[in-house]
C-alpha positions in Angstrom: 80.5 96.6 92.0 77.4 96.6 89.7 77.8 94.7 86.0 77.4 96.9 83.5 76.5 95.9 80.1 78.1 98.2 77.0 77.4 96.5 73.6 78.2 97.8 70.1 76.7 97.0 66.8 78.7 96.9 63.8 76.9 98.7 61.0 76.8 97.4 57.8 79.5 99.8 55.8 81.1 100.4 59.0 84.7 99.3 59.1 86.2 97.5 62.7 88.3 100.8 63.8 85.4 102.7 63.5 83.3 100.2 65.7 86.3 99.8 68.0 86.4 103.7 68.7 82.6 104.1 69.1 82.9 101.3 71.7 85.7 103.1 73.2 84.0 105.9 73.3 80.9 104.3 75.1 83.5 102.8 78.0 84.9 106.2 78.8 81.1 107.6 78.7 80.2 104.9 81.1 83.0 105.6 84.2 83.4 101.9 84.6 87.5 102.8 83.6 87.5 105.5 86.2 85.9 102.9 89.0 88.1 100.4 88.4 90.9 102.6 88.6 89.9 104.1 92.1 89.4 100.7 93.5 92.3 99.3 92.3 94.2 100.0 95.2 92.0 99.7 98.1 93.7 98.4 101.4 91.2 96.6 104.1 92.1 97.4 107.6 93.7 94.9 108.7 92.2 93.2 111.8 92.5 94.1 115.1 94.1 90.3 116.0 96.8 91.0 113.0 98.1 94.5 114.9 98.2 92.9 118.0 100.4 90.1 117.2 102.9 92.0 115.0 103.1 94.6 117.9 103.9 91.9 120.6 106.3 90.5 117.5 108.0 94.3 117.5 108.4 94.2 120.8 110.0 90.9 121.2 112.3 91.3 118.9 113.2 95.0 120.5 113.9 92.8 123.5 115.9 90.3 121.8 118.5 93.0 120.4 118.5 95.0 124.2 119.6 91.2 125.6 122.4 91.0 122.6 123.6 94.7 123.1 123.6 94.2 126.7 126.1 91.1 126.6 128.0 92.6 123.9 127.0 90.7 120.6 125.3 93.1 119.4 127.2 96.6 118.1 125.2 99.8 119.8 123.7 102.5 117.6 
């Protein structure tokens, strides 16, 4: 994400709300709010390594409970 730079002056008979909403203002003007906000949740892919394993983990375990059912410690569905 590109840096972007907003400064604001305080005026001499200008009072700190008055500076706070004009840099307020200048935020919203800018979209930087409204680009962090989209990015915020952003999800990688996860790698192709990382779905491998957790399917061969899913499976494993699918074979664990068949092996339970199949000698009884394990209640059916």
């Amino acid at each position: 994400m590109a840096k972007t730079v907003i400064e604001v002056r305080k005026n001499p008979n200008e009072n700190n709300s008055s500076v706070l909403r004009r840099f307020s203002r200048r935020i919203q003007e800018s979209g930087i709010i409204r680009k962090v906000k989209s990015a915020r949740y952003n999800v990688r892919k996860e790698s192709k390594l990382k779905i491998k394993k957790s399917a061969l983990k899913r499976m494993g375990r699918r074979k664990e409970i068949e092996k339970l059912r199949k000698l009884g410690k394990m209640a059916t569905k």
